[in-house]
C-alpha positions as CSV (number, residue, x, y, z in Angstrom):
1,X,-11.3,48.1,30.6
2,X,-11.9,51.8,31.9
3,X,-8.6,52.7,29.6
4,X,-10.7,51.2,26.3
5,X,-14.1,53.0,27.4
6,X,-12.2,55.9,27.7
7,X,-11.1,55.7,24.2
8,X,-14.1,54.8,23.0
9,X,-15.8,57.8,24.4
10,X,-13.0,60.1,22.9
11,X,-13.4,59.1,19.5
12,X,-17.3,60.2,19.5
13,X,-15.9,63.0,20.3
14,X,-14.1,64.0,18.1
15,X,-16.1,63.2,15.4
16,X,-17.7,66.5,16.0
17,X,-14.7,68.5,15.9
18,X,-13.2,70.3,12.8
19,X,-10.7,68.3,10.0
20,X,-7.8,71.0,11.0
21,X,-8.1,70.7,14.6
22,X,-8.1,66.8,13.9
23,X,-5.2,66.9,11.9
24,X,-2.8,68.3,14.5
25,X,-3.9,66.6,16.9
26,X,-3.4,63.2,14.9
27,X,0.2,65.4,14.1
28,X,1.4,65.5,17.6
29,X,0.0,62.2,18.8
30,X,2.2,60.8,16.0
31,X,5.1,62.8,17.4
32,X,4.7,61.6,20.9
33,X,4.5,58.0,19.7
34,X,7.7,58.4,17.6
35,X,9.3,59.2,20.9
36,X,7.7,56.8,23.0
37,X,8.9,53.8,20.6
38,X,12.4,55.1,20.8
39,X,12.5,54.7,24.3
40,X,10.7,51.9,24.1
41,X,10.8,49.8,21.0
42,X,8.8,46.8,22.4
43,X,6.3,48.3,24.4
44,X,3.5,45.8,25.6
45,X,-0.2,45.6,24.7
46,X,-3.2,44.3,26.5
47,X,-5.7,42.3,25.8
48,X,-8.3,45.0,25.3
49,X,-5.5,47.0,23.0
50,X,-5.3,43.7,20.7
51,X,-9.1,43.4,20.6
52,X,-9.3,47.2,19.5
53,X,-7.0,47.0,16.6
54,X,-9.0,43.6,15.3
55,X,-12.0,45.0,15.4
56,X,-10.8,48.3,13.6
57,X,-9.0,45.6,11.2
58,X,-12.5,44.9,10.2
59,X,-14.3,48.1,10.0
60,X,-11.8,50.6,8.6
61,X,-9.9,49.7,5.1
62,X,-7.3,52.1,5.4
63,X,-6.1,51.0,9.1
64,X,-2.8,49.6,8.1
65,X,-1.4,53.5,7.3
66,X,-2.0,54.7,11.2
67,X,0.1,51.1,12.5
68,X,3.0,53.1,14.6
69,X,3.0,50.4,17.6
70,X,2.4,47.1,16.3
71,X,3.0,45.9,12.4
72,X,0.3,44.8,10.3
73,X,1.7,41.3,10.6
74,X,0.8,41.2,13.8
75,X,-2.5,42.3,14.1
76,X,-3.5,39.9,11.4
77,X,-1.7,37.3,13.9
78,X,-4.1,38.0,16.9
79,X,-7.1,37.8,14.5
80,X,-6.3,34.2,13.6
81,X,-5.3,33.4,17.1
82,X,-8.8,35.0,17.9
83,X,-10.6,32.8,15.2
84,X,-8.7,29.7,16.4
85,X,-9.9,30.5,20.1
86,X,-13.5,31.2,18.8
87,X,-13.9,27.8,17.1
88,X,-12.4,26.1,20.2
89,X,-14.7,27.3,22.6
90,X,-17.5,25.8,20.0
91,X,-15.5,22.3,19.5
92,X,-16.0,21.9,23.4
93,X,-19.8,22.3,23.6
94,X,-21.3,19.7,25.3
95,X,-24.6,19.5,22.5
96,X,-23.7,17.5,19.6
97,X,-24.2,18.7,16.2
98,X,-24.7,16.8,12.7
99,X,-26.5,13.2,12.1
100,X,-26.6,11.1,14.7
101,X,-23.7,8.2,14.4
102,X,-24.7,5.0,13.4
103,X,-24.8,2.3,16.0
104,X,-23.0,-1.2,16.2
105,X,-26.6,-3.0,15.7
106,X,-27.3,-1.0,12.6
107,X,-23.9,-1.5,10.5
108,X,-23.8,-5.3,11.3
109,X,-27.1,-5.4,10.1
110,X,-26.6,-3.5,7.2
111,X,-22.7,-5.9,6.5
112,X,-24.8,-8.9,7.3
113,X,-27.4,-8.4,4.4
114,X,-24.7,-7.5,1.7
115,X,-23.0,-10.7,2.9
116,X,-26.5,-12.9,2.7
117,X,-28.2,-10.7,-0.4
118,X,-25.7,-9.8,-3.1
119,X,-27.9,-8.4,-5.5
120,X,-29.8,-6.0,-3.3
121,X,-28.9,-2.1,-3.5
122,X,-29.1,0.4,-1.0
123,X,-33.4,0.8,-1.6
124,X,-34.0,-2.6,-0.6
125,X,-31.7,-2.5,2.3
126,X,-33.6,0.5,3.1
127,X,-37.1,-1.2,3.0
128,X,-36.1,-4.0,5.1
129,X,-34.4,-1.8,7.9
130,X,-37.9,0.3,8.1
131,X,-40.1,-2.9,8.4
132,X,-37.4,-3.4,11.4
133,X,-37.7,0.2,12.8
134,X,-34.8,1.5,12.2
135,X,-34.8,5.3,11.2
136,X,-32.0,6.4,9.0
137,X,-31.5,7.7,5.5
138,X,-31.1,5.9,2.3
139,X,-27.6,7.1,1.6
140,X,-26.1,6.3,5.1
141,X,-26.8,2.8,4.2
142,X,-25.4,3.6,0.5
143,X,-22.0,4.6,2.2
144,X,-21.8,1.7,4.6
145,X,-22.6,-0.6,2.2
146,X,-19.2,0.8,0.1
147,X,-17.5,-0.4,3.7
148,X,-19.0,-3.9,4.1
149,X,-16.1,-6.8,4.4
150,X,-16.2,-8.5,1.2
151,X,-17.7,-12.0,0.7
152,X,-14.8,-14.6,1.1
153,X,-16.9,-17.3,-0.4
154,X,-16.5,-16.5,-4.7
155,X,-12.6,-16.7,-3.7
156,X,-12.4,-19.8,-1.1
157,X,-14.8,-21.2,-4.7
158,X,-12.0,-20.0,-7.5
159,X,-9.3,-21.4,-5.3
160,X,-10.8,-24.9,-4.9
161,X,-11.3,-24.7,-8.4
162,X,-7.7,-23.9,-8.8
163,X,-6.8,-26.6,-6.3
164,X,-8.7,-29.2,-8.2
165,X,-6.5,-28.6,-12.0
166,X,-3.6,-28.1,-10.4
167,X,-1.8,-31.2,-11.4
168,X,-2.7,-30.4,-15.3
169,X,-0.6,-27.0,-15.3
170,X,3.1,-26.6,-15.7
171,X,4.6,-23.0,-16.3
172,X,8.0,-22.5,-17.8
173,X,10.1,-19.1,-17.4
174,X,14.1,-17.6,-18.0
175,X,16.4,-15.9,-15.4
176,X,19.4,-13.7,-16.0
177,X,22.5,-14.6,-14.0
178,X,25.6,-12.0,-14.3
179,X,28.8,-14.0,-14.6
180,X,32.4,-12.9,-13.1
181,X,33.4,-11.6,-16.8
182,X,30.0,-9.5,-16.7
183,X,28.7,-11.6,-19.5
184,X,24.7,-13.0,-18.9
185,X,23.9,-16.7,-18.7
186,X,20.3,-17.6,-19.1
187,X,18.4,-20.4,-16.7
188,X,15.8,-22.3,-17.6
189,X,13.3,-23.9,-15.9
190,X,9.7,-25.9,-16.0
191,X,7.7,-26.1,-12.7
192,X,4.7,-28.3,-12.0
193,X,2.1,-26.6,-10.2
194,X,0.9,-29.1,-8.1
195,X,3.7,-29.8,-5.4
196,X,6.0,-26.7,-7.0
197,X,8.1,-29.6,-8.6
198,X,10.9,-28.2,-10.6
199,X,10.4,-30.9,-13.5
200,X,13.4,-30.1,-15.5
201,X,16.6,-27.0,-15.5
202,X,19.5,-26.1,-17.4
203,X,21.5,-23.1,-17.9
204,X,22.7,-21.6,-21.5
205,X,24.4,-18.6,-22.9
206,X,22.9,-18.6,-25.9
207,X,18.6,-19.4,-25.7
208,X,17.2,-20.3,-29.2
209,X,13.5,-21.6,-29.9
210,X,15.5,-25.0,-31.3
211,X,17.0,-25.2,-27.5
212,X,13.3,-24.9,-25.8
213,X,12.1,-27.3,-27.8
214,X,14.8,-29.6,-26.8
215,X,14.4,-29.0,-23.0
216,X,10.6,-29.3,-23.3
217,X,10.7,-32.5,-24.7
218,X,13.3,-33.7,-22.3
219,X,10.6,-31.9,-19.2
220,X,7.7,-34.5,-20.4
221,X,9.1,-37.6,-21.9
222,X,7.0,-40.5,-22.4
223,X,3.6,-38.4,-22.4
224,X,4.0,-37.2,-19.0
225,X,3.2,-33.7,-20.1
226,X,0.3,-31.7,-18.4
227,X,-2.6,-30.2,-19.7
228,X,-1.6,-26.5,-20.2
229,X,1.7,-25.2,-20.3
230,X,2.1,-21.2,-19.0
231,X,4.7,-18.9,-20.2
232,X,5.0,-15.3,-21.1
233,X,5.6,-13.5,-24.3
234,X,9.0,-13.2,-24.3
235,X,10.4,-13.3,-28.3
236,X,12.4,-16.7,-27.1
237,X,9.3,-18.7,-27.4
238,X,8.3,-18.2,-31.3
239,X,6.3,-19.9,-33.4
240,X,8.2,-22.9,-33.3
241,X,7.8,-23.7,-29.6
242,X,4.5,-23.4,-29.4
243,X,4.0,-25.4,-32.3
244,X,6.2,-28.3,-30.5
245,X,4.0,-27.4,-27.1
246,X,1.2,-28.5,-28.9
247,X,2.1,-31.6,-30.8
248,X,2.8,-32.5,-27.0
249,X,-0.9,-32.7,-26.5
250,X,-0.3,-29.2,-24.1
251,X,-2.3,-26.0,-24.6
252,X,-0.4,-23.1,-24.6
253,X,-0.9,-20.3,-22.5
254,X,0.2,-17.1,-23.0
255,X,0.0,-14.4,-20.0
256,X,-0.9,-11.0,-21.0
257,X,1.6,-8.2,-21.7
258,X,3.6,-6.7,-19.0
259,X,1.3,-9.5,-16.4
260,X,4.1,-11.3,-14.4
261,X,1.4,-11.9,-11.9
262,X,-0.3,-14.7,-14.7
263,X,2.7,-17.0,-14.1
264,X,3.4,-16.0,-10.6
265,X,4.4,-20.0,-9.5
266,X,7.1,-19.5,-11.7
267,X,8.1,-15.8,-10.7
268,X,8.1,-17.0,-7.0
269,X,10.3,-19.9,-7.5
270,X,13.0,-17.7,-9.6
271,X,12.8,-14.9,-6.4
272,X,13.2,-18.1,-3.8
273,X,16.4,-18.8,-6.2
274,X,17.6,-15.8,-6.3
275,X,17.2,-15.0,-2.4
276,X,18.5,-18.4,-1.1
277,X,21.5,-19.2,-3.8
278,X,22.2,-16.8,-6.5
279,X,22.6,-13.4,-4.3
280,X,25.4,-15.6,-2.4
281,X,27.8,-16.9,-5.3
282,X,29.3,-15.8,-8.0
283,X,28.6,-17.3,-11.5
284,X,32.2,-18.5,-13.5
285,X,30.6,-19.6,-16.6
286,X,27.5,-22.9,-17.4
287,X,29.0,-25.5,-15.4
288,X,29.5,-24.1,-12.8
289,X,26.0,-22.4,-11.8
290,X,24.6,-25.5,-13.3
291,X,26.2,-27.4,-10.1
292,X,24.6,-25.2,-7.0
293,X,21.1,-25.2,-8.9
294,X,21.2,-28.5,-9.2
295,X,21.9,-28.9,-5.3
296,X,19.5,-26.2,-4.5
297,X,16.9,-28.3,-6.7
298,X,17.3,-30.8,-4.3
299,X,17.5,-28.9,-1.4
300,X,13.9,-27.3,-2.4
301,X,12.5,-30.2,-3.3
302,X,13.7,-32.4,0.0
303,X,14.2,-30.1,2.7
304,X,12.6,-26.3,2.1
305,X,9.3,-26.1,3.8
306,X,6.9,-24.2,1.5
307,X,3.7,-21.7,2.6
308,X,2.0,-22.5,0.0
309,X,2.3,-26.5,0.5
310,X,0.8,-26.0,4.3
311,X,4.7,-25.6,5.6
312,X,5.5,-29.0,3.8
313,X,8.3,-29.8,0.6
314,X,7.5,-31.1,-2.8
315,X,8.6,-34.4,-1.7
316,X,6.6,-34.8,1.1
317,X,9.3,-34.5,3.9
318,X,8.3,-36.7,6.9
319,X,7.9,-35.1,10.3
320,X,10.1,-36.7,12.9
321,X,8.2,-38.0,15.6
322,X,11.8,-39.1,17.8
323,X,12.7,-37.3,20.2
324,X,15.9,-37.7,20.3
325,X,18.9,-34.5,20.0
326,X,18.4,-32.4,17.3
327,X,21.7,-33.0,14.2
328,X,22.2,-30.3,12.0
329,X,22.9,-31.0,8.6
330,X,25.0,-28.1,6.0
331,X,23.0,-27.1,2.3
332,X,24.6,-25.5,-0.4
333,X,27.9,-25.1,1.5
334,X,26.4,-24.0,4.5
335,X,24.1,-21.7,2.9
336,X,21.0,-23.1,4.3
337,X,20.5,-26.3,7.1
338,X,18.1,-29.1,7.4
339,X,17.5,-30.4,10.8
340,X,16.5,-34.1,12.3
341,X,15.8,-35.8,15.6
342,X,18.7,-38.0,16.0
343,X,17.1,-42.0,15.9
């Protein structure tokens, strides 16, 4: 401290002396440092030597052409570790600045009369929570409102409404399958979308529209055909099929472009294919990947237990209420298991 006081006091100083005297004295101080930083080439600095060069970092523009010491690097370093120390000290202040937080009480309030009032705004929130005596700002409530949980009731309604037309839509949809000689075989299926029954499947190199019509009519024999009938745009279904869709007495419904998620019964059972049977074999040409779908058709409907069917099958698969051993019984080669009480 006495050492930077001391300095201090010198430089008024010599503020009084001539530009020639100051010169060689700035000459052989120079000199002196040059041989100082030979013998020392890392000599260190105190804290009150660091505070001196940031503060003449701020007042004096040319202070970077007198650095013998220290580089300008460095000096720059201690003034952002000194800002970085400043703004700590602050941070740890026991008086809190800025708005006061908004309580619990307030933002369930505030969630609770989005949920029961969907067409108020933030102005009539705001009236109702001064008539209650609360004190806070129109656009605190505007920004909490943006964070209230959104109603479940509009999508528990859309999904009963769902629920309820189930059993008059059907959706229809193609798979590749690579074969050993690298060659593509198409599969072909129609899905119900009550149970997730897979109402008809076949397998063909070569899909026409003649060939869907032939499979569709073979799906719904007897007028057994649903209401609507999903499927996407692919060119396979022309003009032709969905003129034969609707001499069935089925509306067509086409899902928008690039929209898999429209036909998404469909898309889910062809990646449940795909994961439990067709990543595991090997495809030799129709009848041959005609067999395994065939037994994984019955395995899905019989024996997979489905999410969306409240952990049931499409059959309606009995729980065993014995309680005898547990057998285990092979699917699809040993692919997959189903599993009983023993009577």
């Amino acid at each position: 401290m006495f050492s930077f006081v001391k300095l201090c006091f010198g430089t008024l100083v010599r503020l009084f002396r001539g530009r020639r005297s100051l010169l060689l004295e700035n000459l052989a101080l120079r000199q002196q440092l040059a041989v100082l930083k030979r013998r020392h080439p890392r000599p260190s600095l105190g804290i009150f030597d660091k505070l001196f060069w940031v503060v003449t970092r701020r007042v004096w523009s040319t202070w970077k052409h007198s650095l013998i010491i220290v580089r300008p690097e460095t000096v720059v370093r201690w003034h952002r570790a000194g800002f970085h120390m400043y703004w700590r000290l602050i941070s740890r202040a026991r008086t809190r600045f800025g708005r006061r937080p908004t309580s619990k009480e307030v933002r369930e309030l505030i969630f609770r009369m989005v949920s029961e009032n969907p067409t108020w705004g933030a102005p009539r929130i705001h009236g109702e929570l001064l008539m209650l005596g609360f004190e806070l700002s129109e656009r605190t409530i505007s920004r909490w409102m943006k964070r209230a949980p959104r109603n479940p009731e509009p999508a528990k309604r859309w999904l009963a409404f769902l629920h309820n037309h189930r059993e008059a839509i059907a959706a229809m949809d193609f798979f590749a399958v690579p074969t050993i000689t690298f060659s593509v075989l198409y599969g072909f299926f129609v899905i119900s979308h009550d149970r997730r029954r897979i109402l008809h499947f076949n397998v063909t190199r070569h899909p026409t529209s003649m060939w869907i019509v032939q499979q569709l009519r073979e799906a719904f024999p007897y007028r057994s055909s649903p209401r609507f009938l999903i499927f996407d745009r692919d060119s396979k279904y022309s003009l032709e099929v969905v003129c034969a869709v609707r001499s069935m007495a089925i509306q067509p419904v086409r899902t928008s472009f690039e929209s898999p998620w429209q036909n998404g019964i469909a898309e889910r059972w062809v990646e449940s294919s795909r994961r439990d049977l067709l990543d595991h074999i090997i495809a030799m040409n129709e009848l041959h990947l005609q067999r395994p779908l065939a037994d994984y058709v019955r395995y899905y409907h019989d024996d997979r237990t489905h999410l969306a069917l409240a952990k049931g099958t499409p059959n309606c698969r009995t729980r065993s209420t014995a309680s005898g051993r547990v057998l285990s019984y092979s699917r699809l080669g040993g692919l997959h298991h189903r599993y009983d009480r023993a009577a």
